[in-house]
Z-matrix of the N, CA and C atoms (Angstrom, degrees):
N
C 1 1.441
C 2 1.528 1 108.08
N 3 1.135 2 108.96 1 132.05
C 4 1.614 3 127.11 2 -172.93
C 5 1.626 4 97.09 3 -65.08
N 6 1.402 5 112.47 4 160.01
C 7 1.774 6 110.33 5 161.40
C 8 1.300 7 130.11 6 -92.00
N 9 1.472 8 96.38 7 -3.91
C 10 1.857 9 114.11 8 170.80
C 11 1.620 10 92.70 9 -86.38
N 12 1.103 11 127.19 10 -37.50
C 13 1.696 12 120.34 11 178.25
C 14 1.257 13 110.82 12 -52.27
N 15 1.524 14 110.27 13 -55.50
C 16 1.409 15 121.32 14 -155.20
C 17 1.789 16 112.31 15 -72.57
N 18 1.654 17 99.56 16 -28.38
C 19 1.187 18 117.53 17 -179.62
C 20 1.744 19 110.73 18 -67.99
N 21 0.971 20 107.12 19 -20.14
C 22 1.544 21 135.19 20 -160.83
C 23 1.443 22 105.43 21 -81.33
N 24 1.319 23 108.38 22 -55.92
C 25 1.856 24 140.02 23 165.86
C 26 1.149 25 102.16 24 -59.07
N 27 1.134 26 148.81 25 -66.78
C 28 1.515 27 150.22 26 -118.90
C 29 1.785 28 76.99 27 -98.97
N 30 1.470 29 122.73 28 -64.75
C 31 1.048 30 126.80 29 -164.53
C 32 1.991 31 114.80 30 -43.58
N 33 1.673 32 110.74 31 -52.66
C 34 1.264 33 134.94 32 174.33
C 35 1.603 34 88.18 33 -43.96
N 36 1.214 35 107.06 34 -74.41
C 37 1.396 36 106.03 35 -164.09
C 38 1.577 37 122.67 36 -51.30
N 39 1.209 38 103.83 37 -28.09
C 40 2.036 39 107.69 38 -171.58
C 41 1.921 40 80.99 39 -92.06
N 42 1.386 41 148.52 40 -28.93
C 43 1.427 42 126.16 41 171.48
C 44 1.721 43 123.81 42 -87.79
N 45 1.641 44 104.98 43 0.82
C 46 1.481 45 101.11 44 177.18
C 47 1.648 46 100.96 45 -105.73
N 48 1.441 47 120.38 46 -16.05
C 49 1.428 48 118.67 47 161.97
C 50 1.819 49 117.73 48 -86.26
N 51 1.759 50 102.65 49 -16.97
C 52 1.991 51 74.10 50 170.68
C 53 1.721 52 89.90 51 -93.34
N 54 1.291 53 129.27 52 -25.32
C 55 1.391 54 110.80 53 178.03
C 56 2.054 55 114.04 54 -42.57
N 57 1.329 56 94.47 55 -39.95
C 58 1.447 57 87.67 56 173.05
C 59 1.143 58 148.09 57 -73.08
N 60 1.590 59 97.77 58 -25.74
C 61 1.816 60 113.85 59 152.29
C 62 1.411 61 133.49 60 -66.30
N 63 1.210 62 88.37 61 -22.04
C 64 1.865 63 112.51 62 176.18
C 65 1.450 64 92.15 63 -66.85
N 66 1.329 65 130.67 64 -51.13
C 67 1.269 66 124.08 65 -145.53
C 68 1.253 67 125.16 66 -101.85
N 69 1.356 68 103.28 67 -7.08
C 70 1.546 69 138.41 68 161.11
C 71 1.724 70 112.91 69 -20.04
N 72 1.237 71 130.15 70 101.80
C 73 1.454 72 113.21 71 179.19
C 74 1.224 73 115.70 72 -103.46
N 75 1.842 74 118.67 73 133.33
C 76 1.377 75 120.52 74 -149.16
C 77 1.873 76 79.49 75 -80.61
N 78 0.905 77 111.13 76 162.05
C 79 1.602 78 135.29 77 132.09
C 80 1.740 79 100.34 78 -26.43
N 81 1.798 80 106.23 79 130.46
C 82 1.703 81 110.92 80 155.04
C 83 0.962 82 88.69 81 -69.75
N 84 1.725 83 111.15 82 158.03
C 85 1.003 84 147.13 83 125.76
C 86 1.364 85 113.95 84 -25.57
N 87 1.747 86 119.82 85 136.58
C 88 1.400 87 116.52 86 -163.89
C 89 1.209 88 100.30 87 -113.04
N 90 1.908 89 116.60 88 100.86
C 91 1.495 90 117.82 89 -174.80
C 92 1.963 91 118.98 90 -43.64
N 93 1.261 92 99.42 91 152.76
C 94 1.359 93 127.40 92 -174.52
C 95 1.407 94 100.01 93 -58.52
N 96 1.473 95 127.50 94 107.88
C 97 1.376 96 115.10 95 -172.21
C 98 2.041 97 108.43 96 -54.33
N 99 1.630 98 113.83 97 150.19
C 100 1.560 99 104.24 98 -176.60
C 101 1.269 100 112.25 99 -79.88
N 102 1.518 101 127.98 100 146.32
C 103 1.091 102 123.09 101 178.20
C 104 1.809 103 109.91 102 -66.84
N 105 1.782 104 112.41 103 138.71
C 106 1.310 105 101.99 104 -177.49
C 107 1.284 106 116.92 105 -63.66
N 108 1.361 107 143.55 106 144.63
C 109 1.080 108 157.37 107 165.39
C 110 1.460 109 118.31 108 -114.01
N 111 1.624 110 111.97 109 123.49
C 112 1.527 111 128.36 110 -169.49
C 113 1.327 112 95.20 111 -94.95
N 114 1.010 113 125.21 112 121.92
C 115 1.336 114 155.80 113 -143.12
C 116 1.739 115 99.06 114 -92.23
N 117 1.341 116 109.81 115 -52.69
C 118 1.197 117 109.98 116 -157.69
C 119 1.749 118 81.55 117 -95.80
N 120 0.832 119 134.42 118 -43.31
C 121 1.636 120 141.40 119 179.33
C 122 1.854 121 119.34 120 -33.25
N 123 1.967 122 91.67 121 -27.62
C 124 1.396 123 102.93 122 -154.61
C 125 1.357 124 95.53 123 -97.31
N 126 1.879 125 110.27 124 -26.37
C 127 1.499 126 109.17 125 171.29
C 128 1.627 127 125.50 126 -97.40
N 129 1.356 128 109.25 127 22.73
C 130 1.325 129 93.26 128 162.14
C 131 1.431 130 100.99 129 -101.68
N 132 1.746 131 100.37 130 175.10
C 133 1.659 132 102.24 131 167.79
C 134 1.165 133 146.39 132 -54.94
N 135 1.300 134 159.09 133 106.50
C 136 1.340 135 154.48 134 -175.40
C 137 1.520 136 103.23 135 -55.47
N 138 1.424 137 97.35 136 128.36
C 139 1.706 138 114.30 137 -168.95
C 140 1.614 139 99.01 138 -134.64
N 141 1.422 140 112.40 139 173.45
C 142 1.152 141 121.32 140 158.86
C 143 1.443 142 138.98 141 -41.26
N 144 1.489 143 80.58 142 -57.70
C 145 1.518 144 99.00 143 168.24
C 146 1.798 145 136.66 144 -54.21
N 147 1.823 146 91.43 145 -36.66
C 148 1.715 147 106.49 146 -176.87
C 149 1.852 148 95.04 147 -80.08
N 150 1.632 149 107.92 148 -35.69
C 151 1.690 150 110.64 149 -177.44
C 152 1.786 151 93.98 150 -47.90
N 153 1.066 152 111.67 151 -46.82
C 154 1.626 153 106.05 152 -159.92
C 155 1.928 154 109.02 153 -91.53
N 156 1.361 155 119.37 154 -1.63
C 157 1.409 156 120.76 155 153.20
C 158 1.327 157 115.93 156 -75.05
N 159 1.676 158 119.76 157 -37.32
C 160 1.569 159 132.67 158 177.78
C 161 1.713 160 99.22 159 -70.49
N 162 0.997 161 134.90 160 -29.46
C 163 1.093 162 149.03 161 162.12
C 164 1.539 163 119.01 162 -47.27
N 165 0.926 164 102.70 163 -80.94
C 166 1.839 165 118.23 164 -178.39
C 167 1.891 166 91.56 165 -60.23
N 168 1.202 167 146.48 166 -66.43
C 169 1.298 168 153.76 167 -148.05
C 170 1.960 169 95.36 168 -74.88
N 171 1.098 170 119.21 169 -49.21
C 172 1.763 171 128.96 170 132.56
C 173 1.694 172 112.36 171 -0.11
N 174 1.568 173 98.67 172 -91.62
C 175 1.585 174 117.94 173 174.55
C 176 1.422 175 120.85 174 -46.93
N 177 1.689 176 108.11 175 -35.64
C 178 1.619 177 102.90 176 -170.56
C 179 1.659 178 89.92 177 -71.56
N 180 1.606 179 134.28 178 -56.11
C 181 1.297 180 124.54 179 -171.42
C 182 1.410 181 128.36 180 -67.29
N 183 1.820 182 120.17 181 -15.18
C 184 1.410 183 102.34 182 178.68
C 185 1.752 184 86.26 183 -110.34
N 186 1.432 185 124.47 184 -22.72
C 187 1.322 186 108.10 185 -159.80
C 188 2.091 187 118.72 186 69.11
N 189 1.809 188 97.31 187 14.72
C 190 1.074 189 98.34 188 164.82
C 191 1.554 190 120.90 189 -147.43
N 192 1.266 191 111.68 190 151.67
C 193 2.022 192 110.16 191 -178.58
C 194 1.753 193 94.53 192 -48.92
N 195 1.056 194 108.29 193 137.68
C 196 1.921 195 121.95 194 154.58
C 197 1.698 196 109.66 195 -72.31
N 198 1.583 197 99.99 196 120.20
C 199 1.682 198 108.56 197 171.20
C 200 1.479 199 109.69 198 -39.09
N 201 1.348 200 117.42 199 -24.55
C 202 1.883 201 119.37 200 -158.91
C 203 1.581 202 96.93 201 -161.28
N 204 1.280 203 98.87 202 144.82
C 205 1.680 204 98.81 203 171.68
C 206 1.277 205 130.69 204 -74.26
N 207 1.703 206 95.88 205 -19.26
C 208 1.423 207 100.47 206 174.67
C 209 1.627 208 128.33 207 -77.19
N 210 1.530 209 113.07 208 19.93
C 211 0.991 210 139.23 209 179.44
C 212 1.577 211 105.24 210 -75.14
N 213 1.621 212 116.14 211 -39.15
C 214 1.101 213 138.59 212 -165.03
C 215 2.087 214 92.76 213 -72.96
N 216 0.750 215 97.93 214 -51.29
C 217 1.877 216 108.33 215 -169.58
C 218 1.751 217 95.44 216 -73.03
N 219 1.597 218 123.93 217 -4.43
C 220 1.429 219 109.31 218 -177.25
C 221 1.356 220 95.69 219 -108.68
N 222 1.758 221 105.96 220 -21.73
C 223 1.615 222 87.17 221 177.64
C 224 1.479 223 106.70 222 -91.76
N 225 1.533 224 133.89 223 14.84
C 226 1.126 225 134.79 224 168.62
C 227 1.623 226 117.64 225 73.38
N 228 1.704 227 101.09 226 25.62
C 229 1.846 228 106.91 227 172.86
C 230 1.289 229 92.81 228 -83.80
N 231 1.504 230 139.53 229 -30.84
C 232 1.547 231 121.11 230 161.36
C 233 1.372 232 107.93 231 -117.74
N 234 1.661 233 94.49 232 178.96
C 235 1.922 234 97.51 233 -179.20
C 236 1.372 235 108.01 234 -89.74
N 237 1.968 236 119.87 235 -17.56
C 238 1.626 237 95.64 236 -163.16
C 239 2.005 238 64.43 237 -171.21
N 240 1.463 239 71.68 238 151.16
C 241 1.801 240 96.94 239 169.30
C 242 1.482 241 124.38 240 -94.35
N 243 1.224 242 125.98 241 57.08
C 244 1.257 243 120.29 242 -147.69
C 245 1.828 244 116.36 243 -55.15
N 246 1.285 245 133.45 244 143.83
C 247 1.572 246 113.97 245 -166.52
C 248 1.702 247 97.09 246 -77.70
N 249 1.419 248 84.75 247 159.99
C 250 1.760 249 88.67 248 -167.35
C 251 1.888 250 91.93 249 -79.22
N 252 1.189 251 108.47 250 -164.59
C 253 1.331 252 126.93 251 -150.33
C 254 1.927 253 94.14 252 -93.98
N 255 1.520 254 109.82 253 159.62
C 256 1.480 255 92.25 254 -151.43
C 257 1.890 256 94.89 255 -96.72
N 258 0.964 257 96.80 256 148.63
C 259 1.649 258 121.06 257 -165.46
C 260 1.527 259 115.97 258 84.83
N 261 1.629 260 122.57 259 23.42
C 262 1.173 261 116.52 260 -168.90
C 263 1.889 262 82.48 261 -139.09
N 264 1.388 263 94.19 262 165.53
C 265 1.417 264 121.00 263 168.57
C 266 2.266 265 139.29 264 -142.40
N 267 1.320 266 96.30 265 130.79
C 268 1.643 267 80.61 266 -179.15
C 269 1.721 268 123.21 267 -54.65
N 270 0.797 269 137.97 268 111.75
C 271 1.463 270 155.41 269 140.39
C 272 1.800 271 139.35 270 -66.81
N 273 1.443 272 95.98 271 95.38
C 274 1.224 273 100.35 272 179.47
C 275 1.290 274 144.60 273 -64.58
N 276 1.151 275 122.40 274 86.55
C 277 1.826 276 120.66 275 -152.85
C 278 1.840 277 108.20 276 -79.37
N 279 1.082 278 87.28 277 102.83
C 280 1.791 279 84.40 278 -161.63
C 281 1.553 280 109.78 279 -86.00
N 282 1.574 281 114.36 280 -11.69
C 283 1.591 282 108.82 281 170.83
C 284 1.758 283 88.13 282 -54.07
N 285 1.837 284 118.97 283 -71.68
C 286 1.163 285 94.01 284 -138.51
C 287 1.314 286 109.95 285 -106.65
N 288 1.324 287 116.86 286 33.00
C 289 1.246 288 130.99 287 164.96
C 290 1.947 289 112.05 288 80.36
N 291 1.204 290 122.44 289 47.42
C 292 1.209 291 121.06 290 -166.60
C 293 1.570 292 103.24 291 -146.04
N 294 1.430 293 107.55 292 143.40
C 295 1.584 294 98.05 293 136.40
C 296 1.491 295 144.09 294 -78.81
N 297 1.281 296 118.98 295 158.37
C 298 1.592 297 108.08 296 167.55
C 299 2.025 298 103.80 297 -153.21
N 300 1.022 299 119.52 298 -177.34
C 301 1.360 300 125.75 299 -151.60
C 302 2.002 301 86.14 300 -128.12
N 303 1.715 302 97.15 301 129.87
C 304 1.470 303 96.75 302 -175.26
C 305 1.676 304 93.91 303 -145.73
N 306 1.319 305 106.10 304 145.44
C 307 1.610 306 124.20 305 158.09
C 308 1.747 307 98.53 306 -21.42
N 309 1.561 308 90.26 307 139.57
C 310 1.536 309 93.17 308 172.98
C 311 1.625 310 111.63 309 -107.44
């Protein structure tokens, strides 16, 4: 075998092995499991009352009050924060763990 042959080979061989690393397909990415969503939960109205179940269910996972309620709609315990009623405001009653709606 000539050394222009071999040179010839050696070369084939170092571009059909990085062609093969090149071509290598990683693994997808393994989606973010979805958060469950209660179906019938998501179509009733958002009330006081459900604000302060999204609330308490809140507390069991950080074990802390949320800076904002709309914290509650990012972790997806409700679908939407609806604004409370006009001259009133949400209020976090943290003795007993609830919301309620107070004079502004």
């Amino acid at each position: 075998m000539t050394t222009a042959l071999k040179a010839s080979l050696l070369a084939l061989a170092v571009i059909v092995v990085a062609g093969g690393i090149a071509c290598r397909k990683r693994p997808a990415p393994v989606p973010a499991p979805a958060p469950s969503v209660d179906l019938a939960a998501a179509a009733q109205p958002v009330t006081v009352e459900r604000i302060s179940q999204a609330l308490q269910t809140y507390m069991q996972v950080s074990s802390d009050f949320p800076k904002d309620l709309k914290v509650l709609v990012d972790m997806k315990l409700l679908p939407n924060l609806p604004p409370p009623p006009p001259g009133k405001q949400y209020v976090i009653d943290r003795k007993a763990v609830r919301v309620s709606l107070a004079d502004q």
